[in-house]
PADOVO-350061 format. One record per residue: residue number from 1; residue in one letter; x, y, z of N, C-alpha, C, O in turn. Coordinates in steps of 0.2 Angstrom, whole numbers, plus 2048, in hexadecimal, padded with zeros to 3 digits. Atoms other than C-alpha are relative to their C-alpha. Example, Ala and Ser with C-alpha at 12.3 -4.5 7.8 and 13.67 -1.06 7.14 Angstrom:
residues 2
{site 1,a,{804,7FA,800},{83E,7EA,827},{804,806,800},{809,805,803}};
{site 2,s,{7FC,7FA,7FF},{844,7FB,824},{7FC,805,803},{7FF,80B,804}};
//
This chain:
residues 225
{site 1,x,{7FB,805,802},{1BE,2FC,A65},{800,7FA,803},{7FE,7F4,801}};
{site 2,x,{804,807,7FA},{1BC,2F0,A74},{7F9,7FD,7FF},{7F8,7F7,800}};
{site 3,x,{807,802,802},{1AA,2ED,A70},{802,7FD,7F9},{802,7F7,7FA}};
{site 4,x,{7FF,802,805},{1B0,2EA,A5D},{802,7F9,801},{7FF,7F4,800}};
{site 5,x,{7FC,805,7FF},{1BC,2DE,A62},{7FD,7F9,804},{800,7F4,803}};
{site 6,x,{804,804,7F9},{1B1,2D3,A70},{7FA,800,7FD},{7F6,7FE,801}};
{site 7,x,{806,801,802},{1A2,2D3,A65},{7FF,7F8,7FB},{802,7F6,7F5}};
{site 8,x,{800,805,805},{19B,2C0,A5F},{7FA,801,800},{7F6,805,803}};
{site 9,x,{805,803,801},{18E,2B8,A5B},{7FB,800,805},{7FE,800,80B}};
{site 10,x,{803,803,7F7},{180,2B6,A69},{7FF,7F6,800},{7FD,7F3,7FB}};
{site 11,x,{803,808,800},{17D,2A3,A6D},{7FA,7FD,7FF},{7F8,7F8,800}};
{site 12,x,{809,803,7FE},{16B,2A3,A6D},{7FF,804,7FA},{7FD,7FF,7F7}};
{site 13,x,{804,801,808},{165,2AC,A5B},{806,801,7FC},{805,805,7F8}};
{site 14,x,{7FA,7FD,803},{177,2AD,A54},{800,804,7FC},{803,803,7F6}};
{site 15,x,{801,7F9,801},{174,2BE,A50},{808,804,800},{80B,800,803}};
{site 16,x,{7FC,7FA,800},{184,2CC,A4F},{802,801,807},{807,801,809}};
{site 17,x,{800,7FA,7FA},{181,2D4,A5E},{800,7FB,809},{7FD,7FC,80E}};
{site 18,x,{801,803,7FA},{186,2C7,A6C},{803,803,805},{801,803,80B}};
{site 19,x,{7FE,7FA,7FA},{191,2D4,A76},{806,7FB,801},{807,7F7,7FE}};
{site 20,x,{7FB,802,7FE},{1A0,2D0,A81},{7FC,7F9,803},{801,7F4,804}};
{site 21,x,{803,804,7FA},{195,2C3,A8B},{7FD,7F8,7FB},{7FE,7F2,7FC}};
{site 22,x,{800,807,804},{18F,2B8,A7B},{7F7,7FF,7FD},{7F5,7FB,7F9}};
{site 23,x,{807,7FF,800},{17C,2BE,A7C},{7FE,807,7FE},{801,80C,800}};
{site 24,x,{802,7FB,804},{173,2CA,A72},{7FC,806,807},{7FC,804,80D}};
{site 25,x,{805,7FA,7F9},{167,2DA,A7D},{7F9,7FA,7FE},{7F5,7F8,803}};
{site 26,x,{807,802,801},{157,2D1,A74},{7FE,7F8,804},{7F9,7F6,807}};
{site 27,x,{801,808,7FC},{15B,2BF,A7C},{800,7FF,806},{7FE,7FB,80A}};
{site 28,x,{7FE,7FF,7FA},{162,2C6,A8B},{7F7,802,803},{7F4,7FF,807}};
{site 29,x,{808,7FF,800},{14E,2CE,A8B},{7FE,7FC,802},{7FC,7FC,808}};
{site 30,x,{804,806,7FF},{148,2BD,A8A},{801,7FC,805},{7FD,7F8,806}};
{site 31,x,{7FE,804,7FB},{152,2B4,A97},{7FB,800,806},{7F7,804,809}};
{site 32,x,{804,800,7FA},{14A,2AC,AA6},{801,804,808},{801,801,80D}};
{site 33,x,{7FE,7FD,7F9},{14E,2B9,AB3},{7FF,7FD,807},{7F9,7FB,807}};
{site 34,x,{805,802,7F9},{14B,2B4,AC5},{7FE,807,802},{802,80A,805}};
{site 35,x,{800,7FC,7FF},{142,2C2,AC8},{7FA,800,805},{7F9,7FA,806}};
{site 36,x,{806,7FF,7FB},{133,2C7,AD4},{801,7FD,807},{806,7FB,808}};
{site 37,x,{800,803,7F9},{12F,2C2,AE7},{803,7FA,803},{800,7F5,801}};
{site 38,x,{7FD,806,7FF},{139,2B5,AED},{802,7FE,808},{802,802,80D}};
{site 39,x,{800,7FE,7F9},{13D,2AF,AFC},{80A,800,802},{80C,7FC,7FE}};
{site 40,x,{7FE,7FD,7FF},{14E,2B6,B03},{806,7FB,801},{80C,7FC,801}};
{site 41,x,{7FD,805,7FD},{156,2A6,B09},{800,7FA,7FB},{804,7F5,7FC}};
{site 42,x,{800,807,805},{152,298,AFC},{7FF,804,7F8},{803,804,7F4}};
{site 43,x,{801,7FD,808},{14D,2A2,AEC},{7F9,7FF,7FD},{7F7,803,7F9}};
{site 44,x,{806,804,802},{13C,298,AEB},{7FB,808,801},{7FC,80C,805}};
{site 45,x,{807,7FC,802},{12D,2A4,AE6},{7FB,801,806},{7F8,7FD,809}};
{site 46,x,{805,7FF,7FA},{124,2AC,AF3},{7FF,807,801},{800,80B,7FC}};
{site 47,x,{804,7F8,800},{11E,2BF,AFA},{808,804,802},{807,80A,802}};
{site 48,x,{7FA,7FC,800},{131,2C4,AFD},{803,7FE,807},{809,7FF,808}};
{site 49,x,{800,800,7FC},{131,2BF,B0D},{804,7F6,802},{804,7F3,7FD}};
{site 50,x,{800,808,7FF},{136,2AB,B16},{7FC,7FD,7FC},{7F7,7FF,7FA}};
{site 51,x,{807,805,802},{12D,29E,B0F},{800,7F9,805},{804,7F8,80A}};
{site 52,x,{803,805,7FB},{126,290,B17},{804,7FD,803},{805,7FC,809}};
{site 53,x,{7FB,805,802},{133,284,B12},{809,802,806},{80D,7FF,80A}};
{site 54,x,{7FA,800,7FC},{140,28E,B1A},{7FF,804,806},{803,805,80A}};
{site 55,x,{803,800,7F8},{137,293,B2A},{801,7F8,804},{805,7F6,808}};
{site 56,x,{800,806,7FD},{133,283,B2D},{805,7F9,802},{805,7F5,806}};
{site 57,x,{7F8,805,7FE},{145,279,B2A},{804,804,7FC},{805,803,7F6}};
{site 58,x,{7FB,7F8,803},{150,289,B28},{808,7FA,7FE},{80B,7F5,801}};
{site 59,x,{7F9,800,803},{15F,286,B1C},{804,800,803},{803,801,809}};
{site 60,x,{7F8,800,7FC},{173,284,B21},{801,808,7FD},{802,80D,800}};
{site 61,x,{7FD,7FA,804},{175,292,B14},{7FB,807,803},{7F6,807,806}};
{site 62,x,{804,7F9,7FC},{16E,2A4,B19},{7FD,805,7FA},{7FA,80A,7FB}};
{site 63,x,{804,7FC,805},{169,2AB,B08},{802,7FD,7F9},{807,7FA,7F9}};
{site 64,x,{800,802,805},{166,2A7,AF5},{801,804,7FB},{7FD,809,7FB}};
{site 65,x,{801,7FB,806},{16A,2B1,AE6},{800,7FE,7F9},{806,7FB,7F8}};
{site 66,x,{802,806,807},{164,2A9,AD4},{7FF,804,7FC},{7FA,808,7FC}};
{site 67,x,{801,7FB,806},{167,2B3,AC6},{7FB,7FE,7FB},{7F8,802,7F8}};
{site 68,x,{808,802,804},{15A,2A9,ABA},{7FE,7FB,803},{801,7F8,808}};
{site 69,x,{804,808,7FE},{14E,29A,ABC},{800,7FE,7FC},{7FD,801,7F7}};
{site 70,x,{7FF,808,805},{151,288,AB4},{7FB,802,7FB},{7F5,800,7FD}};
{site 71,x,{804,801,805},{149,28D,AA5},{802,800,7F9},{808,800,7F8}};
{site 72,x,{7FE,7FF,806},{14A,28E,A93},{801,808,7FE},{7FC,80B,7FF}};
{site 73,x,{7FA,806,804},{155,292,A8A},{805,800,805},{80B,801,802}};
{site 74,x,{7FA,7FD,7FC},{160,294,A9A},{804,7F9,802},{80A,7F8,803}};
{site 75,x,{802,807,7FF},{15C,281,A9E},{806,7FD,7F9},{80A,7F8,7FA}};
{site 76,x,{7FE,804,804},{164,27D,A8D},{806,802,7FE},{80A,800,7F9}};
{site 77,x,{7F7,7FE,801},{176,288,A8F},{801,7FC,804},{805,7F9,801}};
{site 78,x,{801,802,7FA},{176,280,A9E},{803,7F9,800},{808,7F7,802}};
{site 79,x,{7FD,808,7FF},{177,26D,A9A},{804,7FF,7FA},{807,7FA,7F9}};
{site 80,x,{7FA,802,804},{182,273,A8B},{805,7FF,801},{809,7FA,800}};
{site 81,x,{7F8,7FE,7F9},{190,27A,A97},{800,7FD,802},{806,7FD,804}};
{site 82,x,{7FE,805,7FB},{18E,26D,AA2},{802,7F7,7FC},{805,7F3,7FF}};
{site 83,x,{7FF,807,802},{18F,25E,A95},{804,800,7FB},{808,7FB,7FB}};
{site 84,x,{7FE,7FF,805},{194,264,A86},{806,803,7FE},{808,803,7F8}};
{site 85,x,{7FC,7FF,7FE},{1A3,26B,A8C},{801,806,7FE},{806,807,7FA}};
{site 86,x,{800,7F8,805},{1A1,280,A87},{800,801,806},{7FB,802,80A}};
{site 87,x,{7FE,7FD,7FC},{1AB,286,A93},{7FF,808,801},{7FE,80B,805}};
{site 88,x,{800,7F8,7FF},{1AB,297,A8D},{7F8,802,802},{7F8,808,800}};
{site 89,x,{807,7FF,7FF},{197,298,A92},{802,800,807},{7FC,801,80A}};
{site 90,x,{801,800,7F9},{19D,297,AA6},{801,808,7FF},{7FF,80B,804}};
{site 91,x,{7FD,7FB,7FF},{1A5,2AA,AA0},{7F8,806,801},{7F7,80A,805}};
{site 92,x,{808,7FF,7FF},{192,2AF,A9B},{7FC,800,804},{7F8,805,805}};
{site 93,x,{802,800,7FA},{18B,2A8,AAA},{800,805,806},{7FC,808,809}};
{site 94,x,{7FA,7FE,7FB},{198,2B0,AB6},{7FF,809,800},{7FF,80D,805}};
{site 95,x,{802,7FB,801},{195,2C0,AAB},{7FA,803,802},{7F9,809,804}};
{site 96,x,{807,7FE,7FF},{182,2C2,AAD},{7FF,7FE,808},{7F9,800,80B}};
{site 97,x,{802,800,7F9},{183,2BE,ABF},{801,807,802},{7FD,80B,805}};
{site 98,x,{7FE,7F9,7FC},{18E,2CC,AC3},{7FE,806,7FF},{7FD,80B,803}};
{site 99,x,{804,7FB,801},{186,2D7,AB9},{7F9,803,803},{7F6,808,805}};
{site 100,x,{808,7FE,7FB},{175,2D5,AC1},{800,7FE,807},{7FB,800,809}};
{site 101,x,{804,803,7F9},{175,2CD,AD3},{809,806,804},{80F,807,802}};
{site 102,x,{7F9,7FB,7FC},{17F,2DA,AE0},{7FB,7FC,807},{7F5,7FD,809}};
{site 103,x,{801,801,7F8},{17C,2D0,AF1},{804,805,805},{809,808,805}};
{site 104,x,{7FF,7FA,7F9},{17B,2DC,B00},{807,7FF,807},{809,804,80B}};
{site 105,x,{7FC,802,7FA},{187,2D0,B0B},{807,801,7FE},{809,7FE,7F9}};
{site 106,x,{7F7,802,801},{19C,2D3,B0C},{801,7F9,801},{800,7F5,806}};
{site 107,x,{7FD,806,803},{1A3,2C4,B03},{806,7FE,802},{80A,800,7FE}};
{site 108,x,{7F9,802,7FE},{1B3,2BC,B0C},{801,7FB,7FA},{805,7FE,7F6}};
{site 109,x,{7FE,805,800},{1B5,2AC,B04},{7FD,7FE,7F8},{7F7,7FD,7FA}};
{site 110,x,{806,805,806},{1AC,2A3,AF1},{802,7F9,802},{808,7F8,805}};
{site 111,x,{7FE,807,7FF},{1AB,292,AF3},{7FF,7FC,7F9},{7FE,801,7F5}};
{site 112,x,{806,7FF,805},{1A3,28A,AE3},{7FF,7F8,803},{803,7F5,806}};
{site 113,x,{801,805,7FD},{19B,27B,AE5},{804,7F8,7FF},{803,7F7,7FA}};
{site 114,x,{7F9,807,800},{1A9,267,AE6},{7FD,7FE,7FD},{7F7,7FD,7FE}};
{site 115,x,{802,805,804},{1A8,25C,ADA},{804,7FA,804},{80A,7FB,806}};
{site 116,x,{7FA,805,7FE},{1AF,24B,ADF},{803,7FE,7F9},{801,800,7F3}};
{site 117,x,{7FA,800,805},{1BF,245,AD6},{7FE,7FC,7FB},{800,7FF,7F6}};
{site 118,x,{802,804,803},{1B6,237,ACC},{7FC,803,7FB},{7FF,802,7F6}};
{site 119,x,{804,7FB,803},{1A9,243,AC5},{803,804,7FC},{803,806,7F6}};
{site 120,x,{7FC,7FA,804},{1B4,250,AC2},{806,7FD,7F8},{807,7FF,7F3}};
{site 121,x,{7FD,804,806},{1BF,243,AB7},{7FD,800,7FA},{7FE,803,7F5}};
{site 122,x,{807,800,804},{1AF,23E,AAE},{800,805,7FA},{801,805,7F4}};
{site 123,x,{803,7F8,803},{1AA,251,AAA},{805,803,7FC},{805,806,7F7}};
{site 124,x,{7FB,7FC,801},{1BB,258,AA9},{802,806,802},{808,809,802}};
{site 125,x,{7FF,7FB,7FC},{1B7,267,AB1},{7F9,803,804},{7F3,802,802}};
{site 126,x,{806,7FE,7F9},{1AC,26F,AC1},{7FC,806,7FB},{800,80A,7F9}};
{site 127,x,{803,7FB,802},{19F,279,AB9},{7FF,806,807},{7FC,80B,806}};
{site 128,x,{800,7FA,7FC},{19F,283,AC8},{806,803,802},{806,809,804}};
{site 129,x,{7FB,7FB,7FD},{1AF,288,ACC},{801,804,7F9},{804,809,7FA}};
{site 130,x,{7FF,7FC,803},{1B0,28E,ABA},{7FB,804,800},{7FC,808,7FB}};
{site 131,x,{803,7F9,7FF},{1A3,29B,ABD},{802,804,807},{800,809,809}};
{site 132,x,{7FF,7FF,7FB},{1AA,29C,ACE},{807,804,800},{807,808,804}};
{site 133,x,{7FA,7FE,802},{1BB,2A1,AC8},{7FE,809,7FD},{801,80E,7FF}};
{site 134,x,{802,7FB,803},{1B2,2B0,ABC},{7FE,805,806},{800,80A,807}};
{site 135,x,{803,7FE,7FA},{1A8,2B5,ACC},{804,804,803},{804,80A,804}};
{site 136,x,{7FC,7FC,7FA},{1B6,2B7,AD7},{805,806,7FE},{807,80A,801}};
{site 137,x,{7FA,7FA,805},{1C1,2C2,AC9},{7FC,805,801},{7FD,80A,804}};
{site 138,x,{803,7F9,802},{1B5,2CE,AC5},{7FD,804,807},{7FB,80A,807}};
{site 139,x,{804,7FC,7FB},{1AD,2D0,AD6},{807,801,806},{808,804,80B}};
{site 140,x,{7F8,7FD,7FB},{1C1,2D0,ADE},{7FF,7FB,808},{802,7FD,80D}};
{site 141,x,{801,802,7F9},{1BB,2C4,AEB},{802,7F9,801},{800,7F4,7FD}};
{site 142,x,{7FC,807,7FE},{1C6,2B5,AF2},{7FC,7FA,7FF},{7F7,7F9,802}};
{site 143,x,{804,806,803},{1C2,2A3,AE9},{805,7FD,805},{80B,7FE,806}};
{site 144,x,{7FC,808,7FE},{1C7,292,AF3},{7FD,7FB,7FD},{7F8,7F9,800}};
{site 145,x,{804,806,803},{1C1,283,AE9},{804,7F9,805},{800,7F5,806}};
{site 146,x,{7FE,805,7FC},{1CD,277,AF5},{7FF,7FF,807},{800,7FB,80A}};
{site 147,x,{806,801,7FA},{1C3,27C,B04},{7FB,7FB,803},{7F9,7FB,809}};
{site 148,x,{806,805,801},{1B7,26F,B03},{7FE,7FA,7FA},{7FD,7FA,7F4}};
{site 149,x,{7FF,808,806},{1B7,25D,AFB},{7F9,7FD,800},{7F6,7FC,804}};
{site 150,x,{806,803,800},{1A9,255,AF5},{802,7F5,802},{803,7F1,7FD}};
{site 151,x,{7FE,807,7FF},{1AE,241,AFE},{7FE,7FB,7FD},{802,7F6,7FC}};
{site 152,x,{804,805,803},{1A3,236,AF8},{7F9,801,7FC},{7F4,804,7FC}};
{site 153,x,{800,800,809},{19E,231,AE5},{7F8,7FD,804},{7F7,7F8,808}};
{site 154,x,{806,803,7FE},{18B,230,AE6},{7FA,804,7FA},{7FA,809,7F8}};
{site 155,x,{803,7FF,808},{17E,230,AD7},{7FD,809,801},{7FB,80C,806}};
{site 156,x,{801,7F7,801},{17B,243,AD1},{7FA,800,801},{7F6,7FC,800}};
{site 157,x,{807,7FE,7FE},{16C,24D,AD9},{7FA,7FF,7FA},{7F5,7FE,7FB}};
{site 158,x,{805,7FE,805},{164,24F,AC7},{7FC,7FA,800},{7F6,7FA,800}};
{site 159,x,{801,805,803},{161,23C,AC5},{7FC,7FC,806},{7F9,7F7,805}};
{site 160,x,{805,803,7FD},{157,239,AD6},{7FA,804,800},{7F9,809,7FD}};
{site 161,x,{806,7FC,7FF},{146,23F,ADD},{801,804,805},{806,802,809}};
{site 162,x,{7FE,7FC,7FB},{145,24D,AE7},{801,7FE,808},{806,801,80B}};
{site 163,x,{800,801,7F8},{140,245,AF8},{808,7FB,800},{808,7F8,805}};
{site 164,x,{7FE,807,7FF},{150,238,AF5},{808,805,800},{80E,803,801}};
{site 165,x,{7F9,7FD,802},{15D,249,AF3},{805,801,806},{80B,800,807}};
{site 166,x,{7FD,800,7F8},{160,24C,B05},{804,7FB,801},{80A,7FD,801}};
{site 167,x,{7FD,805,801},{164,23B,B07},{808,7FF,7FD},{80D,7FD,800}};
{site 168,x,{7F9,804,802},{171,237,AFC},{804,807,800},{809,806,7FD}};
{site 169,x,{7F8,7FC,800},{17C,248,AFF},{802,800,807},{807,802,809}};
{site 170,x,{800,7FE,7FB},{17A,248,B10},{808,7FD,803},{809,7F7,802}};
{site 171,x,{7F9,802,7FF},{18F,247,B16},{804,801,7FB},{80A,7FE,7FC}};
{site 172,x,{800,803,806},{193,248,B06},{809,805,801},{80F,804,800}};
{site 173,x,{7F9,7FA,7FD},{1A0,257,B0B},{805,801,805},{803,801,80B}};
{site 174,x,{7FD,7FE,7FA},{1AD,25B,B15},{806,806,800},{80A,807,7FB}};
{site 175,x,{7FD,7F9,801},{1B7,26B,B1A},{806,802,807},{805,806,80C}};
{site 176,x,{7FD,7FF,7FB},{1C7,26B,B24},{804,807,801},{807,807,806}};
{site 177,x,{7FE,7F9,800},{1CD,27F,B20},{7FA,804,807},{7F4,804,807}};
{site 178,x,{805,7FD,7FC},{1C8,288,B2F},{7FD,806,7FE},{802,80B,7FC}};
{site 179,x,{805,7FA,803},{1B9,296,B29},{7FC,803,805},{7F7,804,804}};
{site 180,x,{804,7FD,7FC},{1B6,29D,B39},{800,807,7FF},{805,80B,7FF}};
{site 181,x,{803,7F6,800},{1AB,2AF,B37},{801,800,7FB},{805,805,7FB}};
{site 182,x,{7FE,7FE,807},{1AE,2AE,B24},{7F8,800,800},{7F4,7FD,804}};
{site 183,x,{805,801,803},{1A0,2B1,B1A},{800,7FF,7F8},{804,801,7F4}};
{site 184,x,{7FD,806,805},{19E,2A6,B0B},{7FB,800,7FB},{7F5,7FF,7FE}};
{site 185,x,{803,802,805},{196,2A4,AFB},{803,7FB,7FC},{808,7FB,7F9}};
{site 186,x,{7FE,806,803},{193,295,AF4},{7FE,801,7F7},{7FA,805,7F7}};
{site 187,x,{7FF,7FE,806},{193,296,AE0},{7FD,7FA,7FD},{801,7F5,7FF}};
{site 188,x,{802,806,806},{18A,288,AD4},{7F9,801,7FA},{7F5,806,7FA}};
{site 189,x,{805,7FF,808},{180,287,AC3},{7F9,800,802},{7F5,804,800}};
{site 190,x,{806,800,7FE},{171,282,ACA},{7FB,7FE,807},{7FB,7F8,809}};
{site 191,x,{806,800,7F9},{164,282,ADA},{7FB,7FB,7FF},{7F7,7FD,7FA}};
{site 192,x,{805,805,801},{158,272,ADA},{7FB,802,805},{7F7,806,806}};
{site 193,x,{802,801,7F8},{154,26C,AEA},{803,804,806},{800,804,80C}};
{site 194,x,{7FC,7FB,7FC},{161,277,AF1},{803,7F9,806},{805,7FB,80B}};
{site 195,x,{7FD,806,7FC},{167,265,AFA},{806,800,800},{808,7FE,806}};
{site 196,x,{7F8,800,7FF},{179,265,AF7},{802,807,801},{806,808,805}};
{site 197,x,{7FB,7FB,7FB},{17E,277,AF8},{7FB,801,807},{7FD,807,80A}};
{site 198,x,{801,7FF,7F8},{172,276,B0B},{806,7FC,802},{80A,7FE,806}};
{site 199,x,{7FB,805,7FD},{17F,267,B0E},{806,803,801},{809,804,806}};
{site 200,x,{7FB,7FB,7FF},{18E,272,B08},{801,804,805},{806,804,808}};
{site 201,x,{800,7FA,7FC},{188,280,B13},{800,7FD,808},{802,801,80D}};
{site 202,x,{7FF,801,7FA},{186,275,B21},{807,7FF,803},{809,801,808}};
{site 203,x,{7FB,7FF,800},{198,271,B1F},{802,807,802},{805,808,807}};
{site 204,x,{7FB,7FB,7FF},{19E,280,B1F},{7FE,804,806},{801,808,807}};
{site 205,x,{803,7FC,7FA},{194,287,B2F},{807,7FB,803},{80C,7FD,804}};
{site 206,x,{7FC,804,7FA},{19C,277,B39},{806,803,7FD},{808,804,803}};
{site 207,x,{7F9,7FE,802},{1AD,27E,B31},{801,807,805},{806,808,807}};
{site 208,x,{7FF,7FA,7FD},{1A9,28F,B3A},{7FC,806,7FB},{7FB,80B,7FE}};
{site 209,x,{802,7FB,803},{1A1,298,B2C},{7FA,804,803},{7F6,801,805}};
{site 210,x,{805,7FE,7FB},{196,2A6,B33},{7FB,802,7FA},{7F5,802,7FC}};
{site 211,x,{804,7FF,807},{18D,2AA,B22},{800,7FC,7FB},{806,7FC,7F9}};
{site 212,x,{7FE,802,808},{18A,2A0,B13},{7F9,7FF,7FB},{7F4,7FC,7FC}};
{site 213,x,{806,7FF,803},{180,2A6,B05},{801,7FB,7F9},{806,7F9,7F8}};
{site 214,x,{7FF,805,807},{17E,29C,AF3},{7FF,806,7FA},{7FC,80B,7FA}};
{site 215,x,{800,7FA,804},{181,2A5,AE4},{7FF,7FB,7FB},{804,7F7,7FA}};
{site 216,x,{803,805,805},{177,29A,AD5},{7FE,805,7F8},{7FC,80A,7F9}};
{site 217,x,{801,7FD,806},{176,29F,AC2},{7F8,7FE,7FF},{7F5,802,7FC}};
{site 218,x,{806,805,801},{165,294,AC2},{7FB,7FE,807},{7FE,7FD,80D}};
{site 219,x,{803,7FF,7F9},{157,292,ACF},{7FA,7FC,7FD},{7F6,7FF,7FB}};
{site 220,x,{805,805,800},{14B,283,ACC},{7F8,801,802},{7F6,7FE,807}};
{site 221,x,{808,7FE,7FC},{138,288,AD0},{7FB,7FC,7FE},{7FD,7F9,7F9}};
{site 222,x,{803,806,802},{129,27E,ACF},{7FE,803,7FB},{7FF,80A,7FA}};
{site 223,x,{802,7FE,806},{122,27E,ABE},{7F7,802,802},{7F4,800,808}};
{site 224,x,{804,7FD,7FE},{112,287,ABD},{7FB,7FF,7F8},{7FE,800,7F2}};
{site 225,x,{803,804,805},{103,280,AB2},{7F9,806,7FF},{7F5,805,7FC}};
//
């Protein structure tokens, strides 16, 4: 009767059979899994092992889990929910994480990623804290969203070049809750450069945090020709 009742449409072939979550079994098939060798601490494609990248200028943050990669059609719920204001698609997100990624490490604390006040006006609403909210319910594990402020208003990651991301978030955060010995995950829609949540996570170490891993619906890799 619960199945009856909680049964719509899928969003992607609007089909019958989208289930509680809003997606069908055949499209779920099709989704871009992040799936295969990866590396353990950024999420980047590699033999399972470090990769180069994070040997050689180790991350703030201590591990990656990315439930799919920036692709189609995941690419295109993605900047619906973020622009187009389809709130009920962070529940979808939030759902498919839990269902599939069981990180290893005990979780004190979510964090999801700060938006500043300006932006957030703008938008209307953090797209991370609403999958950060579904997260912390179904996984039962304590959410702070006013832990960490995003202080100064500075053009979005998507719209510069990679070498320029560092840059412009560097300070961008600050966090005066003391988080000494917590362990923390950080929560946001997508992984690029991975340049603001390492900023984040640098934050939160200087706060005291002794772990802080990112928990990403989306995981950006280079394109492959």
């Amino acid at each position: 009767m619960l199945d009856l009742l909680l049964k719509q449409s899928c969003i992607l072939c609007a089909s019958h059979n989208g289930g509680s979550i809003g997606i069908c079994h055949g499209c779920l098939n099709d989704m871009p899994w992040h799936t295969g060798a990866h590396c353990p601490q950024c999420a980047m494609l590699s033999n399972g092992l470090l990769c180069g990248n994070c040997l050689n200028a180790p991350p703030h943050f201590d591990a990656t889990h990315a439930l799919l990669t920036y692709d189609y059609p995941l690419d295109r719920l993605l900047q619906h929910y973020k622009y187009r204001e389809s709130l009920h698609l962070a529940n979808t997100f939030a759902e498919l994480w839990v269902n599939k990624m069981h990180p290893q490490s005990a979780i004190d604390l979510i964090i999801p990623m700060p938006m500043h006040a300006t932006r957030l006006k703008q938008r209307g609403f953090n797209q991370a804290l609403e999958i950060a909210k579904v997260i912390s319910k179904k996984t039962r594990t304590a959410l702070d969203y006013q832990a960490c402020q995003r202080s100064k208003l500075t053009p979005p990651q998507a719209s510069l070049p990679l070498k320029d991301r560092i840059k412009n978030i560097r300070g961008v955060f600050n966090c005066e809750k003391n988080l000494h010995g917590l362990n923390i995950a950080l929560v946001d829609d997508v992984m690029t450069s991975g340049a603001s949540l390492n900023e984040l996570a640098k934050t939160l170490k200087q706060a005291g945090a002794a772990h802080v891993e990112c928990w990403v619906i989306a995981r950006t890799l280079p394109k492959q020709y």
